[in-house]
N, C-alpha and C positions, 0 to 999 in steps of 0.2 A: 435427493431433492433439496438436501438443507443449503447448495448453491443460490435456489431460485430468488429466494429472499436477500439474499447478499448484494445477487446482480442486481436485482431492483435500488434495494439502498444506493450502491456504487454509480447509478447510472443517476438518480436523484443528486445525491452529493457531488457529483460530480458536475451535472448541469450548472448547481448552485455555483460550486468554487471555478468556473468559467464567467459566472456572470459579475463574478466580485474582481473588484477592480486593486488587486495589492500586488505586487509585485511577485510572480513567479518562484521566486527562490523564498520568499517567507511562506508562498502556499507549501514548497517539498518541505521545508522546516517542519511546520505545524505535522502533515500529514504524516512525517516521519515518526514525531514525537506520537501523533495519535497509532500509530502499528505500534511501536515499542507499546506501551499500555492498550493495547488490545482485547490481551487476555480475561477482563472484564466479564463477568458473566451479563450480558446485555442481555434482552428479548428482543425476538426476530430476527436475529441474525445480525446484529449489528456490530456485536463484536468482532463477529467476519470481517463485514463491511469495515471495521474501523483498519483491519490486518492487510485485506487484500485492494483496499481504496487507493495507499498510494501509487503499487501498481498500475490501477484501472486507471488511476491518472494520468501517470506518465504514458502511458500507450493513447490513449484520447490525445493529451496534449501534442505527441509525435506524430499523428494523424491528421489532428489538424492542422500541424505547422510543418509537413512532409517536405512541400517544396523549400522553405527557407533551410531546413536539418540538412535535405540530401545538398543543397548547392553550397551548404557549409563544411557539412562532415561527409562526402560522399570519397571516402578512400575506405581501402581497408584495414589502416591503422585504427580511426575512431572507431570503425563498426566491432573488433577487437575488441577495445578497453571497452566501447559500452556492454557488449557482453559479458565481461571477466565482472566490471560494476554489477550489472543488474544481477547475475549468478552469486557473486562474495554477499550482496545483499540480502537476495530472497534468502538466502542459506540461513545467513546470521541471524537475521531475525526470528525463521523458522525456529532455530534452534532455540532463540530466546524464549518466543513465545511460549514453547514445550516446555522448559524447564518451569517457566512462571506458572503454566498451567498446572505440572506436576506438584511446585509446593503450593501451592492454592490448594489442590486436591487434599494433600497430606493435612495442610493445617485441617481441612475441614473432616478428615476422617476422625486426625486426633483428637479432632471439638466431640466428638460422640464416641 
């Protein structure tokens, strides 16, 4: 259950950074930099939300802009590298975030 709370924030945050008018590659900047620092102990899930947000982005934003993606990237070379992208991605980060969470843990174990 501790998803429900995430989806929530992600679909809220997400509404928002649709209605902000800056230019698409500074929203994946920001959103990137906010996953890298996610590990954040937030309440309600928000440090989820801050992990798996730019995900829930890029899938919104490719939904709602289907037809311009597929008439642009519709081969199977892009559909490839965006895969190999999105997979080297979620990985990286994954593993980041674990580590960060792991020495967080430690320092606070060593604190007591």
């Amino acid at each position: 259950m501790w998803f429900l709370p995430m989806l929530f924030w992600c679909f809220i945050a997400t509404f928002i950074l649709m209605k902000i008018k800056i230019r698409e590659e500074v929203k994946l900047l920001l959103l990137f930099a906010l996953s890298v620092f996610s590990s954040l102990p937030l309440p309600f899930q928000l440090g989820s939300m801050c992990y798996y947000l730019l995900f829930f982005y890029l899938g919104s934003y490719i939904w709602n802009n289907k037809n311009k993606i597929i008439d642009k990237f519709a081969s199977a070379k892009y559909l490839i590298i965006g895969w190999i992208v999105f997979l080297i991605l979620f990985i990286s980060l994954t593993l980041f975030r674990e580590k960060i969470q792991v020495i967080g843990s430690v320092a606070i174990y060593e604190k007591y």
